[in-house]
C-alpha positions as CSV (number, residue, x, y, z in Angstrom):
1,X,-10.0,13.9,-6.9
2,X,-12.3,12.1,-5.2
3,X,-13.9,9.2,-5.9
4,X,-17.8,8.2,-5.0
5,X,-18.3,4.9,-3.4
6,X,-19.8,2.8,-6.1
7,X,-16.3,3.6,-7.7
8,X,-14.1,2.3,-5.2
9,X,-14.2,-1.3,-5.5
10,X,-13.2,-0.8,-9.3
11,X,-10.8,1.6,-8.3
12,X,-9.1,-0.7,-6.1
13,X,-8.9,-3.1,-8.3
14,X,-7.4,-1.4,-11.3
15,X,-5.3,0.1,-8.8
16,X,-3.5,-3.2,-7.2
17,X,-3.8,-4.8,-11.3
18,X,-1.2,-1.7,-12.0
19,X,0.9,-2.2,-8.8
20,X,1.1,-6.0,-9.6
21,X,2.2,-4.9,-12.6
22,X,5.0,-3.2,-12.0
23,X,6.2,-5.3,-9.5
24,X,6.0,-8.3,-11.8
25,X,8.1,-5.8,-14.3
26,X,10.3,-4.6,-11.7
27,X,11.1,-8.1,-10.1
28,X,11.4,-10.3,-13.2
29,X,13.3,-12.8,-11.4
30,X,10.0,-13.5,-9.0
31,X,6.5,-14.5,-10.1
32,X,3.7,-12.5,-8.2
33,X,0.3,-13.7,-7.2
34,X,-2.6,-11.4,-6.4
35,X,-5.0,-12.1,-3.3
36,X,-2.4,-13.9,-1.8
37,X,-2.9,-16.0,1.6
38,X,-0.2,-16.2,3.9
39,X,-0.6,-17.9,7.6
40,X,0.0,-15.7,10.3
41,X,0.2,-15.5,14.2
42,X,-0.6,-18.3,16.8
43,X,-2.5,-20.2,16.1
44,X,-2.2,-19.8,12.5
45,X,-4.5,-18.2,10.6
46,X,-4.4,-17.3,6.6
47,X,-4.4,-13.9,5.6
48,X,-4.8,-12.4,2.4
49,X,-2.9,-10.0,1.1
50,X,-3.2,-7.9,-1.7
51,X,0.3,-8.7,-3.9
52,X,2.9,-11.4,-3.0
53,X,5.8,-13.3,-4.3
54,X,5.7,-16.9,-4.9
55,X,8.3,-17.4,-2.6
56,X,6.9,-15.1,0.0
57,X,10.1,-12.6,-0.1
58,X,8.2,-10.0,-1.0
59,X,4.3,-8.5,-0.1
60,X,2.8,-5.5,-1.0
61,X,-0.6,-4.0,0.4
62,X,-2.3,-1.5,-1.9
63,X,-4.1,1.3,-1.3
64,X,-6.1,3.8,-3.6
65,X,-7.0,6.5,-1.8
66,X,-7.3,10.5,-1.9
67,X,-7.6,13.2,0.0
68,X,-11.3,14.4,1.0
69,X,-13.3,16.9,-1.8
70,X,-12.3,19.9,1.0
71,X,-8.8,18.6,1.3
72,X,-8.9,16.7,4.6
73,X,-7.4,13.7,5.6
74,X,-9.8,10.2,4.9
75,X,-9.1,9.4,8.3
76,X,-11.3,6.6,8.6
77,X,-9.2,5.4,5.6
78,X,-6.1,5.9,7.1
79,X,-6.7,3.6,10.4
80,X,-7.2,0.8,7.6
81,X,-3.3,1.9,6.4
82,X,-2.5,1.6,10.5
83,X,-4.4,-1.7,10.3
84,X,-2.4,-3.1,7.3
85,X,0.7,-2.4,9.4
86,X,-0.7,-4.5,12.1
87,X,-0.8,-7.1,9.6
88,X,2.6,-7.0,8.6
89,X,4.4,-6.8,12.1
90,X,3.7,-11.3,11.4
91,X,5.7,-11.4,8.6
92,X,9.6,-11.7,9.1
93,X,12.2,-12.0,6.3
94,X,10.4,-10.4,3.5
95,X,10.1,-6.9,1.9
96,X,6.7,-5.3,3.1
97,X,5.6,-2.8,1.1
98,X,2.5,-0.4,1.4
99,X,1.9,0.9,-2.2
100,X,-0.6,4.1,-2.0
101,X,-2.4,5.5,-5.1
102,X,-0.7,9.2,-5.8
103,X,-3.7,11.6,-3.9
104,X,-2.6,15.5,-3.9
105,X,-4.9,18.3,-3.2
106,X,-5.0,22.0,-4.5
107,X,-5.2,22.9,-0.7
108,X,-2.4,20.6,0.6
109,X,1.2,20.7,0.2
110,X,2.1,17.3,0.3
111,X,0.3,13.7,-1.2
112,X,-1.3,12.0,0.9
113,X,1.0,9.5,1.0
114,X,3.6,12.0,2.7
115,X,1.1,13.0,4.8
116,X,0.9,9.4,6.4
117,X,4.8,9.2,6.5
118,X,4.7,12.4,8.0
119,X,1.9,11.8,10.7
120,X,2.4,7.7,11.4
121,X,6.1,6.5,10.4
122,X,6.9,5.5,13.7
123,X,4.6,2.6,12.9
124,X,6.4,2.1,9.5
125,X,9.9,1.9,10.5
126,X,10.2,-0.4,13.9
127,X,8.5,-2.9,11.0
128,X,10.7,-2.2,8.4
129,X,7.7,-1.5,6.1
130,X,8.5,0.7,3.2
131,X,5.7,3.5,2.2
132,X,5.4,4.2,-1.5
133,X,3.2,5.8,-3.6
134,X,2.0,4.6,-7.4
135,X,0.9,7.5,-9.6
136,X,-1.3,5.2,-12.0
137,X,-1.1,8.0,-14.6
138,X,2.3,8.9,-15.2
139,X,3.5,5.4,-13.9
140,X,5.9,6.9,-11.7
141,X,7.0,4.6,-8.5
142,X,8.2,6.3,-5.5
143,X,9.7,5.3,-1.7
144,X,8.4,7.5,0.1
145,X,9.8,6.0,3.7
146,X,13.8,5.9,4.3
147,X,13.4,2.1,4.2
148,X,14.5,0.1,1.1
């Protein structure tokens, strides 16, 4: 359920390799690079983002992470999900997508991926970034926002 922090870099990692993945599987008709920089704002400055086409049509942020051992929001986590947001309100004419690991919890009813929809979409939609979650497992992809 939860991971310690010595995990989390590996975590990450084996997290975006899967999303990369199945984007590259998904979207055979675009190549994907990882760690991709891409110049924002004004004056330009390059920012790296986790997946993005070659082309720049499509960029994906990934995030891996779970619901505390006692079932409450990482909220410290979650301003870096509101942060990733920020960094996609400079990109126009692409498909922005925030992939978050599958996180569910005996004690809560929804993943924590609905729980961000739920509590912080009106930061998603106005940006037309779409919310989904990867369960790494069962590789299962899933919208979560109404955006597509």
């Amino acid at each position: 359920m939860s991971n310690s922090n010595s995990q989390n870099p590996g975590n990450g990692a084996e997290f975006q390799e899967k999303v990369y993945k199945y984007f590259c599987d998904e979207y055979q008709n675009h190549k994907f690079e990882k760690e991709k920089a891409i110049e924002i704002g004004k004056p330009p400055r390059k920012h790296r983002y986790d997946i993005a086409s070659e082309d720049n049509k499509i960029v994906i942020e990934c995030k891996c992470y779970t619901w505390t051992e006692s079932g409450n929001s990482p909220s410290a986590k979650l301003r870096t999900l509101n942060e990733a947001i920020l960094y996609f309100t400079f990109l126009n004419n692409c498909k922005k997508y925030l992939v978050m690991s599958r996180s569910t919890h005996p004690k809560q009813k929804e993943s924590l991926a609905e729980y961000y929809y739920r509590r912080y979409k009106h930061l998603l939609t106005p940006h037309n970034v779409i919310l989904a979650e990867y369960d790494k497992e069962n590789k299962i992809f899933r919208i979560i926002s109404d955006k597509s």
